[in-house]
PABA-953553 format. One line per field, with one value per residue (C-alpha): residue number from 1; residue in three letters; x, y, z. Coordinates in Angstrom, 3 decimals. Layout:
N
pos	[NUM:...]
code	[ALA:...]
px	[X:...]
py	[Y:...]
pz	[Z:...]
This chain:
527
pos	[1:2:3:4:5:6:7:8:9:10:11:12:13:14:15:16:17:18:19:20:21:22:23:24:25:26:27:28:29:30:31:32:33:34:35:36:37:38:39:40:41:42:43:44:45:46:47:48:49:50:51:52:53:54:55:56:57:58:59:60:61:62:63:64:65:66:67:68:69:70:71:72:73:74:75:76:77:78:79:80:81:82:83:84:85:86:87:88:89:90:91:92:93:94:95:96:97:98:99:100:101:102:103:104:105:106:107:108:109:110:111:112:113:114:115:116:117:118:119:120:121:122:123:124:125:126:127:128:129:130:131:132:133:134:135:136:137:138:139:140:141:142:143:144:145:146:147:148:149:150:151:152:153:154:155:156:157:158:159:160:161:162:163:164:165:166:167:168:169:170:171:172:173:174:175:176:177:178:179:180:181:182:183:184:185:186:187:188:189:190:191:192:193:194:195:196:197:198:199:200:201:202:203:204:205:206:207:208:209:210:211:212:213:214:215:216:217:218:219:220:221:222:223:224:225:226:227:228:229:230:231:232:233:234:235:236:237:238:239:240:241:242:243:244:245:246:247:248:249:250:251:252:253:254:255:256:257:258:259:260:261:262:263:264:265:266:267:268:269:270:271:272:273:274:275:276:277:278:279:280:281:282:283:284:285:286:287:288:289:290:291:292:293:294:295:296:297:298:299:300:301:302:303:304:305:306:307:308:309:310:311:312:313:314:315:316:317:318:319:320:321:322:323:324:325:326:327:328:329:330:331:332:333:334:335:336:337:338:339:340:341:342:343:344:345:346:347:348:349:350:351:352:353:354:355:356:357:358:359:360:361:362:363:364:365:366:367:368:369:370:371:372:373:374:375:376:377:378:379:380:381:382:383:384:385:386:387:388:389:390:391:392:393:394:395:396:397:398:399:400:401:402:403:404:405:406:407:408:409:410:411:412:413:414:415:416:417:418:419:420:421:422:423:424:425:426:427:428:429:430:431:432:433:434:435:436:437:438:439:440:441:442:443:444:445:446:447:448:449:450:451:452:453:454:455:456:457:458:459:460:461:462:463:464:465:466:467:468:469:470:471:472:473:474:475:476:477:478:479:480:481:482:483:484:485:486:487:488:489:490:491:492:493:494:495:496:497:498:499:500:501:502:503:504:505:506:507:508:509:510:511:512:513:514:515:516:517:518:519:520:521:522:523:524:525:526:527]
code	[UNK:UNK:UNK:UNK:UNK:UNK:UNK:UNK:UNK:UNK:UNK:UNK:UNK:UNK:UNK:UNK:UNK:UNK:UNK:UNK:UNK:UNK:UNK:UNK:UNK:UNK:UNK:UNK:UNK:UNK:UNK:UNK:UNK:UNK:UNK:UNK:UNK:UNK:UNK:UNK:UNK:UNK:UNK:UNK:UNK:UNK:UNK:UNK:UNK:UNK:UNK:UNK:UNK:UNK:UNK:UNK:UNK:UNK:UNK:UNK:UNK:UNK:UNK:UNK:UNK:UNK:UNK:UNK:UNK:UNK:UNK:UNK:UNK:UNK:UNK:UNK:UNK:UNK:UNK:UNK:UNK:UNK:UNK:UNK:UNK:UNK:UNK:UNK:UNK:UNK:UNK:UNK:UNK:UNK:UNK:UNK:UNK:UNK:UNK:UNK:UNK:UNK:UNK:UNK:UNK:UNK:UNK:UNK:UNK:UNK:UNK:UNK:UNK:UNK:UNK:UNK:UNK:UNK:UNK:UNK:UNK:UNK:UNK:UNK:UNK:UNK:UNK:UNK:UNK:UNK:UNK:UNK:UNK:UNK:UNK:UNK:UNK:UNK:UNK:UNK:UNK:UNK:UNK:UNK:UNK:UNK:UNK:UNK:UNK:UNK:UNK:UNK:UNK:UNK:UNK:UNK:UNK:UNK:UNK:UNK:UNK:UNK:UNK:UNK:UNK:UNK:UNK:UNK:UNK:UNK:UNK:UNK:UNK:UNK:UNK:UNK:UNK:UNK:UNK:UNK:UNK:UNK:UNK:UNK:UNK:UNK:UNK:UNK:UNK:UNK:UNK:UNK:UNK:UNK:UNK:UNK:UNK:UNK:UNK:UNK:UNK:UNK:UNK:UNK:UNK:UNK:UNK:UNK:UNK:UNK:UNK:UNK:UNK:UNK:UNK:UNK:UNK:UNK:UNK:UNK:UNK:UNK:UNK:UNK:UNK:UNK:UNK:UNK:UNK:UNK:UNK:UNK:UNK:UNK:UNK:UNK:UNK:UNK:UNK:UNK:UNK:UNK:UNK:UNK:UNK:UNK:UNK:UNK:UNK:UNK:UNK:UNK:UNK:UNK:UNK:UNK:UNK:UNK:UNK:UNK:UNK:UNK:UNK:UNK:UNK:UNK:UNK:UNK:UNK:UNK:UNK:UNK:UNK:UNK:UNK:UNK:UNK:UNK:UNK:UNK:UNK:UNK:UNK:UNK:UNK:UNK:UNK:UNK:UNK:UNK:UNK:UNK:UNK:UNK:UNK:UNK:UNK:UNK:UNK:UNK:UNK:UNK:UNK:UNK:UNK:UNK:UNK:UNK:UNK:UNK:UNK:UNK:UNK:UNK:UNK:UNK:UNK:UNK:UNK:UNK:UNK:UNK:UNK:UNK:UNK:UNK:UNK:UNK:UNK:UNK:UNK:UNK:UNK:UNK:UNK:UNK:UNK:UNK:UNK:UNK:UNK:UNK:UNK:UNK:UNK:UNK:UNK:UNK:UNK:UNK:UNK:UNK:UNK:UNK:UNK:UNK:UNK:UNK:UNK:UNK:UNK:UNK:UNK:UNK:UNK:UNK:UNK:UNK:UNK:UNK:UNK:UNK:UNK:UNK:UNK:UNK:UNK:UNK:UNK:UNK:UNK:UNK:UNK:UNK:UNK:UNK:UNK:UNK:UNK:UNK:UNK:UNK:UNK:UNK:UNK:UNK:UNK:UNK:UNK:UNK:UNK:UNK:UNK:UNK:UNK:UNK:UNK:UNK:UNK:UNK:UNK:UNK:UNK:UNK:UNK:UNK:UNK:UNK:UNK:UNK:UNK:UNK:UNK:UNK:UNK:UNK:UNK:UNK:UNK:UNK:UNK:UNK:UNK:UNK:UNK:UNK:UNK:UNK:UNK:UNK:UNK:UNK:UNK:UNK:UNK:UNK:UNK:UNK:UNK:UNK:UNK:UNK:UNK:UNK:UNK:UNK:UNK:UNK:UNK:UNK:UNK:UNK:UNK:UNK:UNK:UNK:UNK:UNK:UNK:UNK:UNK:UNK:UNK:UNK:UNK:UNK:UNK:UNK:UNK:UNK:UNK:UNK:UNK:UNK:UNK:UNK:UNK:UNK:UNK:UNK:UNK:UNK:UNK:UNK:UNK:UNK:UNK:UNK:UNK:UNK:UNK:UNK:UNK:UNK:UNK:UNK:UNK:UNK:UNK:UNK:UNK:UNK:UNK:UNK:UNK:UNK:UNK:UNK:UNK:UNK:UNK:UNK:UNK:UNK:UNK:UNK:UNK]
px	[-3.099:0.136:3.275:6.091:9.588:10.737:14.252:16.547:20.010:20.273:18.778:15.031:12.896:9.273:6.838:4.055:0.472:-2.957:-4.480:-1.489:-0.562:3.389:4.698:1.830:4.435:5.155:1.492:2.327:5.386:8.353:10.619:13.258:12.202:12.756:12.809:12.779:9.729:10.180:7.467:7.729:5.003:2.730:1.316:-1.640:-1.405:-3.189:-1.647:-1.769:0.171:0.674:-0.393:-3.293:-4.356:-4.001:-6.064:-9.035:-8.552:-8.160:-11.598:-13.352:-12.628:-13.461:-16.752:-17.692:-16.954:-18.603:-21.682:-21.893:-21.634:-24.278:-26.818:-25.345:-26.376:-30.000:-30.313:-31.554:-29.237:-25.962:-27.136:-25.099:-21.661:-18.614:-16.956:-14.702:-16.827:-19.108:-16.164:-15.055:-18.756:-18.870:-15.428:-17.159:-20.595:-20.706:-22.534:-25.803:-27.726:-31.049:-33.271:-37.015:-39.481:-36.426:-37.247:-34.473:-36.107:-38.970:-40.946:-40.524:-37.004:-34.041:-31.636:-28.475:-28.143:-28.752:-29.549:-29.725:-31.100:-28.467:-30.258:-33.869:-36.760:-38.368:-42.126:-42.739:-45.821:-46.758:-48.585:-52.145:-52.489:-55.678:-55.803:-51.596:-52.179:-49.444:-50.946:-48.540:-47.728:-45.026:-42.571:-38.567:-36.745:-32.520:-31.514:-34.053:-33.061:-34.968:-33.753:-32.052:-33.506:-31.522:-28.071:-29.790:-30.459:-34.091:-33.589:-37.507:-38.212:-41.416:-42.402:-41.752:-38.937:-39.271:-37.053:-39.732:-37.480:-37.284:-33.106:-32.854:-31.917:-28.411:-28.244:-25.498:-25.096:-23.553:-24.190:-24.593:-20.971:-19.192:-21.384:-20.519:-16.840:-16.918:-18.786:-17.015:-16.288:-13.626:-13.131:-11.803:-8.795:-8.120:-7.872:-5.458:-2.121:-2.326:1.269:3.557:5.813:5.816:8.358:10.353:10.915:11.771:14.197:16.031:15.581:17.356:19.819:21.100:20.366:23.425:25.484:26.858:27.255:31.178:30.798:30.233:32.886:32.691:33.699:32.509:29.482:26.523:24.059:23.453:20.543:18.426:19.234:22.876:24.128:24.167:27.701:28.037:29.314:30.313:30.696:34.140:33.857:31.925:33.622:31.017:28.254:27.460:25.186:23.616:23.622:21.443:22.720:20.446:21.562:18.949:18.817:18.388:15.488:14.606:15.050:13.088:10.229:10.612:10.660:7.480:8.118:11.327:9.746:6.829:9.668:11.024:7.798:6.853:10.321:10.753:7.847:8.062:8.494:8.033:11.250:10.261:11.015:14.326:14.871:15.901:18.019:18.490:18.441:21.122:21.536:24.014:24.203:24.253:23.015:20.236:21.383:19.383:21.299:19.589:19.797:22.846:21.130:24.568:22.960:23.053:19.586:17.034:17.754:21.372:20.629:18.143:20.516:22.851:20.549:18.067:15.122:14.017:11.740:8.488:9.720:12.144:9.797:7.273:9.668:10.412:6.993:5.687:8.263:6.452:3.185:4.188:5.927:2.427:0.704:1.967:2.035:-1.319:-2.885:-2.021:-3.395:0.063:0.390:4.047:4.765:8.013:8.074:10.838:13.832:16.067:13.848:14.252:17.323:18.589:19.933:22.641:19.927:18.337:15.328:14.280:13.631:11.569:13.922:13.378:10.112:10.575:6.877:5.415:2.604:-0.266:-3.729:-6.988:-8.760:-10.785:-9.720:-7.157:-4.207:-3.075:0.736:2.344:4.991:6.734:8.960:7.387:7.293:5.322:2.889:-0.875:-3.324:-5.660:-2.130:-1.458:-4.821:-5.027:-7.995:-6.552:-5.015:-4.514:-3.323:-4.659:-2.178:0.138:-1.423:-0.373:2.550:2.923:1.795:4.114:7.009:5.400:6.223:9.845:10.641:9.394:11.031:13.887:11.627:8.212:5.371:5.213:8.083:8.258:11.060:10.196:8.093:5.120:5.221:4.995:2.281:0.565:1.355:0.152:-3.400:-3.849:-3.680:-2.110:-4.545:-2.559:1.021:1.816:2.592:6.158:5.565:7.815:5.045:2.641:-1.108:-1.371:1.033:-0.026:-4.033:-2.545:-0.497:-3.657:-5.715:-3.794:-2.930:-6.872:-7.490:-10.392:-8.285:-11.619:-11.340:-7.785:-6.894:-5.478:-8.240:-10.952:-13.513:-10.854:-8.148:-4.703:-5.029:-6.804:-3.319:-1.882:-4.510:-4.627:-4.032:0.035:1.008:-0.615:1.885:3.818:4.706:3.852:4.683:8.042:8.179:7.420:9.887:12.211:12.538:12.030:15.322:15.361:16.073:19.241:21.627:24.284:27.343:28.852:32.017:32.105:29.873:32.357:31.819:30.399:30.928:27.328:27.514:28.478:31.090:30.235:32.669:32.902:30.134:31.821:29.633:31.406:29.453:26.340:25.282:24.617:20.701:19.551:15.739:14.918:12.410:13.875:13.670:12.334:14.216]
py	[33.797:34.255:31.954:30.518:29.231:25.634:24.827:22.975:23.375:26.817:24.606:25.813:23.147:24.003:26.978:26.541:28.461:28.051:25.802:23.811:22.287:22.756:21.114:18.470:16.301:19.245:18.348:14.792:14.826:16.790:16.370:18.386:20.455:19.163:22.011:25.379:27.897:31.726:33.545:34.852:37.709:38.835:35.380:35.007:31.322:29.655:27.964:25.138:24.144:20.330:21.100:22.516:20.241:16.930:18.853:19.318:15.210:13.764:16.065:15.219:11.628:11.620:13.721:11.059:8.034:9.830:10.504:6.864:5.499:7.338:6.041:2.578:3.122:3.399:0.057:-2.684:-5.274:-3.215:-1.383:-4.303:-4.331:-2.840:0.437:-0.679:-3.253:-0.358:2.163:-1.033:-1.087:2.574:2.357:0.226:1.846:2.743:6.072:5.553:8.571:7.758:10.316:10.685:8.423:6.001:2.327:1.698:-1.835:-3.893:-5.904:-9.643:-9.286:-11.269:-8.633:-8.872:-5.100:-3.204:0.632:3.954:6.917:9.812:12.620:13.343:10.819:7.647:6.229:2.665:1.353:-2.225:-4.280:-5.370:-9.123:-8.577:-5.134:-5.115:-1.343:0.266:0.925:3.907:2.674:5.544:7.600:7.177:10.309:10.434:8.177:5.364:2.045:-0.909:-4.127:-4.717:-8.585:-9.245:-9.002:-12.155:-13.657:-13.096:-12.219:-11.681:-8.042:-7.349:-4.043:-0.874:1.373:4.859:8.011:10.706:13.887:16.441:16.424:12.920:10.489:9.196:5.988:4.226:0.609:-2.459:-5.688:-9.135:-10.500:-7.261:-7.858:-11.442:-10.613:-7.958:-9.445:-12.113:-12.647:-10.488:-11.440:-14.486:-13.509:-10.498:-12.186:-15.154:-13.959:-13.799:-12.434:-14.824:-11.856:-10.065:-11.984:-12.580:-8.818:-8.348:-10.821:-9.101:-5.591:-7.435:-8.715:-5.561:-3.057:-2.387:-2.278:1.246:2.807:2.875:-0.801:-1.229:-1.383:-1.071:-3.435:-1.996:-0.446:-2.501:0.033:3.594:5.343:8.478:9.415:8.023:4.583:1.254:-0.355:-3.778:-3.537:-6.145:-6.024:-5.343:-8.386:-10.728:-11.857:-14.544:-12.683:-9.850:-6.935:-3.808:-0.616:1.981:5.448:8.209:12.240:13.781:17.229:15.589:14.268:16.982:19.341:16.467:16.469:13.056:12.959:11.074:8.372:7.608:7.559:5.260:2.959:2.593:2.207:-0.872:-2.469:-2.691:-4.292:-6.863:-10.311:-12.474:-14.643:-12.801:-9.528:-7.830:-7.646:-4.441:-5.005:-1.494:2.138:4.865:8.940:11.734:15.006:14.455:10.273:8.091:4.674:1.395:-1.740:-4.823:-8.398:-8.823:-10.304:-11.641:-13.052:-9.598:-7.913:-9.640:-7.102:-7.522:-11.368:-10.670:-7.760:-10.636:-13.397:-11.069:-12.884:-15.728:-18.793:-19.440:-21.588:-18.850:-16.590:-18.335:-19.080:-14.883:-14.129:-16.389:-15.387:-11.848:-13.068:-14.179:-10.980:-8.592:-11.513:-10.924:-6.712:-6.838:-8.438:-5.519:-3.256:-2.269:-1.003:-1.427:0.643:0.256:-2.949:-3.343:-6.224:-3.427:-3.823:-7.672:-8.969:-12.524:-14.257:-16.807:-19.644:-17.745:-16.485:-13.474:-10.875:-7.871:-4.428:-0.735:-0.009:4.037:4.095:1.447:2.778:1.232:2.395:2.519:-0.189:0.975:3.950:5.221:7.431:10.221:10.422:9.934:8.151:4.450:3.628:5.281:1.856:0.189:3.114:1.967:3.992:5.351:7.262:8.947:9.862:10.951:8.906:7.761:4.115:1.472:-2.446:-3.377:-1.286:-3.424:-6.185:-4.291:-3.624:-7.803:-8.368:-5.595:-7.352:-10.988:-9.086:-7.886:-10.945:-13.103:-10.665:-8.256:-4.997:-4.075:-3.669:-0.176:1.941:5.502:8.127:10.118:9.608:11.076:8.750:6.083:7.298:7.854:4.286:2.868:4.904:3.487:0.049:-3.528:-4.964:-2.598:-4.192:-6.958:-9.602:-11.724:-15.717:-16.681:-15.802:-18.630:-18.249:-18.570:-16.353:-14.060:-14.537:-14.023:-10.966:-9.665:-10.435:-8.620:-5.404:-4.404:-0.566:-0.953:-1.498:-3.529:-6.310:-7.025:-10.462:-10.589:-7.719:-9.399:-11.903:-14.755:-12.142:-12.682:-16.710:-16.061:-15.359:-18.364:-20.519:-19.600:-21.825:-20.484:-21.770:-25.059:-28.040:-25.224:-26.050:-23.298:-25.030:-25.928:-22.223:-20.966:-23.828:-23.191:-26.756:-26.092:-25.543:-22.056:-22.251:-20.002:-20.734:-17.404:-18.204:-16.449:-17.511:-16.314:-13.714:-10.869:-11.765:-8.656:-10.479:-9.845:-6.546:-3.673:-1.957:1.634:4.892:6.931:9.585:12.637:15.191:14.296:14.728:16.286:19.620:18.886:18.950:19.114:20.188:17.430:16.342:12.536:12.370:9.367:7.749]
pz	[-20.005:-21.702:-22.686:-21.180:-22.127:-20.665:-20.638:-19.067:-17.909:-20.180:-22.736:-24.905:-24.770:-25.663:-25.272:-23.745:-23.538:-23.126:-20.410:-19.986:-16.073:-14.627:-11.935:-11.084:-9.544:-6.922:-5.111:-4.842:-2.790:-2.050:-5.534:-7.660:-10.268:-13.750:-15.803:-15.460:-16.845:-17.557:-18.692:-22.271:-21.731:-19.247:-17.642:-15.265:-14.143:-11.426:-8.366:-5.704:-3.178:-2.097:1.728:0.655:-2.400:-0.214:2.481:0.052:-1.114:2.292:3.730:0.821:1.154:4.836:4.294:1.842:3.888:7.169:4.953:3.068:6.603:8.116:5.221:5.757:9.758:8.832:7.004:9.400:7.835:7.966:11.614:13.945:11.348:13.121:12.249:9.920:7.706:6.986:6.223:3.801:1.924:1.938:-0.356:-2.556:-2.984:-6.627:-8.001:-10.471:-11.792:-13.714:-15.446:-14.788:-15.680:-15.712:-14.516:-11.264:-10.841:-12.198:-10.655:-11.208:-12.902:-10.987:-9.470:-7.099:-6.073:-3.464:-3.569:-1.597:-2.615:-2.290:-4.094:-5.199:-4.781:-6.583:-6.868:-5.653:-7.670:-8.033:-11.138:-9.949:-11.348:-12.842:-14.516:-14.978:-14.056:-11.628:-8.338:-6.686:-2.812:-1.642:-2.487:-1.129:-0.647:0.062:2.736:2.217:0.240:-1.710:-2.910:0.289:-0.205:-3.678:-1.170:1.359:-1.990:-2.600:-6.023:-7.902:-7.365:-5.910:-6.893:-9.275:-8.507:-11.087:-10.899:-9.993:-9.844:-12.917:-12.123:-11.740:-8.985:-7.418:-5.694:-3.740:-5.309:-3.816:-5.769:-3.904:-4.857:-3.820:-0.664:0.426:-0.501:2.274:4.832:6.712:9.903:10.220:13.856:12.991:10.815:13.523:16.556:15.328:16.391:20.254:20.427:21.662:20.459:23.366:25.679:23.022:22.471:26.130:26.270:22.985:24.612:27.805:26.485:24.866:27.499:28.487:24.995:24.187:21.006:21.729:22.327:18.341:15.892:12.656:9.754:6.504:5.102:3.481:1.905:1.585:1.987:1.731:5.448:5.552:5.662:7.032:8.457:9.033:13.186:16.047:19.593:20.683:23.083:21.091:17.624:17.305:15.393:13.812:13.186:10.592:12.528:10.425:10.620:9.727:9.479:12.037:10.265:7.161:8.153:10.223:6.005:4.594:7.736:7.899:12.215:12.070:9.534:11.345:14.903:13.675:12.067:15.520:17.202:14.649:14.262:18.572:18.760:15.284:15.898:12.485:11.099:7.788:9.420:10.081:13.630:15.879:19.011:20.517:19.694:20.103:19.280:19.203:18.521:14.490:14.044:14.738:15.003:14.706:15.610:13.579:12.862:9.496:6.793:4.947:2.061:-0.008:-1.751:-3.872:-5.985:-6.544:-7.057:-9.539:-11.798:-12.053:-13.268:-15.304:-13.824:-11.888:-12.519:-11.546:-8.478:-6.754:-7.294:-5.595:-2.795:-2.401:-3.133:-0.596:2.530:1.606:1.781:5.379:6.444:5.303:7.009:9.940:9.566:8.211:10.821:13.229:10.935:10.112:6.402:4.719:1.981:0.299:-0.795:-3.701:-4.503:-2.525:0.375:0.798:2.213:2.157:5.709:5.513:5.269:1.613:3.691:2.677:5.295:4.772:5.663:5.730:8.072:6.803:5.101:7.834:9.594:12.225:11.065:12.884:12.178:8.803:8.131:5.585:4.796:2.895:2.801:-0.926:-0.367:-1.809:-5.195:-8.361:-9.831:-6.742:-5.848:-6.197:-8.066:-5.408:-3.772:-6.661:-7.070:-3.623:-2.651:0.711:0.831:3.539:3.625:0.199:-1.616:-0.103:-2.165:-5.307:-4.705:-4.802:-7.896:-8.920:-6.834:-8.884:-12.375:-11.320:-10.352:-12.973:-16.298:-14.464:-14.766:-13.066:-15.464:-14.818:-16.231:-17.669:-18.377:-15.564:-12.327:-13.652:-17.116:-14.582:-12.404:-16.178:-16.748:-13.653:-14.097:-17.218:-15.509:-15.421:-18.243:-21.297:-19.758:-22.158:-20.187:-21.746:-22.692:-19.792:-17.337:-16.717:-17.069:-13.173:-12.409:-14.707:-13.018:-9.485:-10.661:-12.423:-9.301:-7.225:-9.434:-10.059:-9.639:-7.626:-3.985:-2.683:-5.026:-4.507:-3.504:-0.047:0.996:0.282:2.642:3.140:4.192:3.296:2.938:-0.722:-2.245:-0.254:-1.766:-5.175:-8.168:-8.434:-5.142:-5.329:-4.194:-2.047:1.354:3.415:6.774:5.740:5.028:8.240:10.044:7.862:6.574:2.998:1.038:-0.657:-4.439:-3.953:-1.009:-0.110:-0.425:3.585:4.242:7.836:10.350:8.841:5.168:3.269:-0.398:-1.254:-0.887:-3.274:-2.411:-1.689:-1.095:2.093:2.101:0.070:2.310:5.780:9.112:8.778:11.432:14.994:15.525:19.143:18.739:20.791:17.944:18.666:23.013:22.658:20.086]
């Protein structure tokens, strides 16, 4: 009830009243007010908090999953399929409500679907060949199934299937496509990395186990970010390379509760080991910093790169898309989920490989299960995390084909005023983006491909895994093993003049806040 007054900065903007919704970005994630609100008259509004919104979506959405798997269990063909297969069908087991007396199935139509009853009951009757009279056999109540056959590819239906309840009937459907997409042997794209990775990472961690923070000098700064900044550094007795040491403001992130994000990026980076992944050599703390020493990628951003051309062709795009493709590859494989992916995020070495950078949003899942954290670029977020539906390695795939778009025209298909324009945007979904002529018709099918809504029937998540994008019609003719040898010549070369050359780098000022506060919680012990 009532009215209130939005303004901003002193400013009126509009009244409002009625059933009208403030602050909807506030239950997403933690963000600045826009405008202010002052009630005109007497108001009685009604109120959630983020903690307790995302609470409701992520129990809902694990009640649901715990309940579709459980009617899964009881179906003879699906009762041997691991954990996570059946948490992946239960995602994409559609809801159908018919009305009494409605026909769910005839007998001797073709059909390709597969249904369980969720709620209420259905008659099973069957046509005698002489009379053509419907002779009743049972009746299935919630939990049983039929048509079970149309997903081995049986597809005549052999009997009568007729909604028998006065408040209708809800089935769980899965069709016979949807089906063989999921089902694979999943075993086979899991257990191809045996990690060679492993020794490698000890000898790095060796080699650097005795370097001290006051070992590092510093030469000048090459980014800044949310948590502080990141300094391009040597070793005071070794003039022959050079490194990235990432500072980060511990009660910064301590104000912003980010402890866990930044633990898990340690935890993932230490034990990385892809050349399409920045590498992390050792780990330091004070009393105010985090520090991450890394490999120097010298080459600059993507990003920066692609502000000074406008946009790329379809050949250097397939040459960044594809070192990407390698890097989630890789990350995806462990059931690691990335996150942030963005030009910004992708850093060029001196060779014009691109290296993925930034692990902040990374996280290892359980093998099928999901997450809830909102987090990413506005422009990159999928669909089902702003919705709140809980998310895992296939919104990695969208991000891509948002990552594609950029690429190919200079903006991402998805861009409003404001985050929650975007978000608004995004919802309504990649098919009402005009796509520009420059983009060719495969591109634009992979794009398309991987940008659908429905997270299940992404490409990259699908039965072939991750090698669907690789062998789609757009990167026909590529050379993939040159990629991964690093014999195929990049379409745009860095010009580094030396291990100290920062040329392809902004330039950025001194940070005008000065040292942050001491923070000695003891939140980071094992940083």
């Amino acid at each position: 009830e009532g009215r209130v007054e939005v303004s901003r900065e002193g400013k009126y903007l509009s009244t409002l009243s009625g059933a009208k919704v403030l602050g909807e970005l506030a239950i997403l994630y933690h963000c600045q007010r826009t405008a202010t609100i002052t009630a005109a008259t007497d108001c009685k509004l009604w109120a959630i908090e983020r903690q307790c919104f995302q609470t409701i979506m992520m129990r809902t959405g694990l009640i649901r999953q715990a309940e579709y798997s459980d009617f899964l269990k009881s179906v003879p063909i699906f009762k041997n399929l691991p954990e996570d297969t059946l948490c992946k069908i239960s995602d994409v087991l559609e809801e159908c409500y018919y009305q009494k007396g409605d026909y769910i199935i005839r007998q001797g139509a073709r059909g390709d679907t597969f249904f369980i009853i969720s709620k209420g009951q259905v008659r099973v009757t069957i046509r005698q060949p002489d009379t053509q009279e419907e002779k009743f056999i049972r009746t299935l109540g919630k939990g049983d199934f039929f048509g079970e056959k149309a997903l081995q590819g049986d597809d005549l239906r052999t009997a009568n299937i007729i909604c028998d309840s006065p408040e209708g009937v809800t089935c769980l459907v899965i069709d016979r496509d949807t089906f063989n997409q999921l089902i694979s042997n999943l075993d086979e794209i899991r257990n191809r990395y045996n990690d060679e990775g492993v020794s490698q990472r000890k000898k790095i961690w060796e080699e650097f186990r005795e370097v001290k923070l006051s070992d590092l000098r510093v030469i000048s700064t090459l980014g800044v970010g949310g948590f502080g900044r990141v300094e391009l550094v040597q070793l005071a007795q070794d003039k022959s390379r050079s490194f990235a040491l990432k500072q980060m403001k511990k009660a910064q992130i301590v104000e912003t509760r980010q402890q866990q994000h930044i633990m898990s990026e340690k935890e993932i980076m230490s034990e990385a080991n892809s050349d399409f992944i920045v590498k992390l050599f050792k780990t330091f703390k004070d009393r105010k910093y985090l520090y991450m020493l890394m490999e120097s990628c010298l080459g600059g951003e993507l990003w920066t790169i692609l502000r000074d051309r406008g946009h790329f062709d379809d050949g250097t795009t397939r040459f960044y898309t594809a070192c990407v493709v390698e890097a989630f590859d890789y990350l995806h494989s462990r059931n690691i989920i990335y996150r942030d992916l963005k030009p910004e995020n992708l850093l060029l070495d001196v060779s014009g490989y691109v290296k993925l950078v930034d692990f902040g949003f990374a996280k290892k899942l359980q093998s099928g299960r999901k997450t809830w954290t909102f987090c990413g670029t506005p422009e990159y977020v999928a669909p089902e995390v702003i919705l709140n539906r809980g998310h895992d390695i296939s919104a990695d795939y969208w991000s891509l084909g948002v990552l594609m778009f950029e690429l190919l025209t200079g903006t991402p298909p998805f861009t409003g005023a404001d985050p929650m324009r975007t978000y608004n945007i995004i919802l309504k979904g990649i098919d009402a983006i005009e796509f520009p002529r420059n983009i060719t018709r495969n591109a634009s099918a992979l794009i398309k491909k991987l940008c659908r809504d429905n997270p299940t029937e992404r490409l990259g998540y699908q039965r072939g895994g991750i090698s669907e994008i690789q062998k789609h019609k757009w990167f026909d003719g590529f050379y993939w093993e040159g990629l991964r040898n690093r014999s195929l010549p990049p379409p745009i070369l860095p010009k580094v003049q030396s291990v100290v050359d920062t040329a392809n780098f902004d330039d950025y000022p001194a940070d005008p806040d000065g040292p942050p506060p001491d923070d000695l919680s003891g939140w980071d012990d094992d940083f």
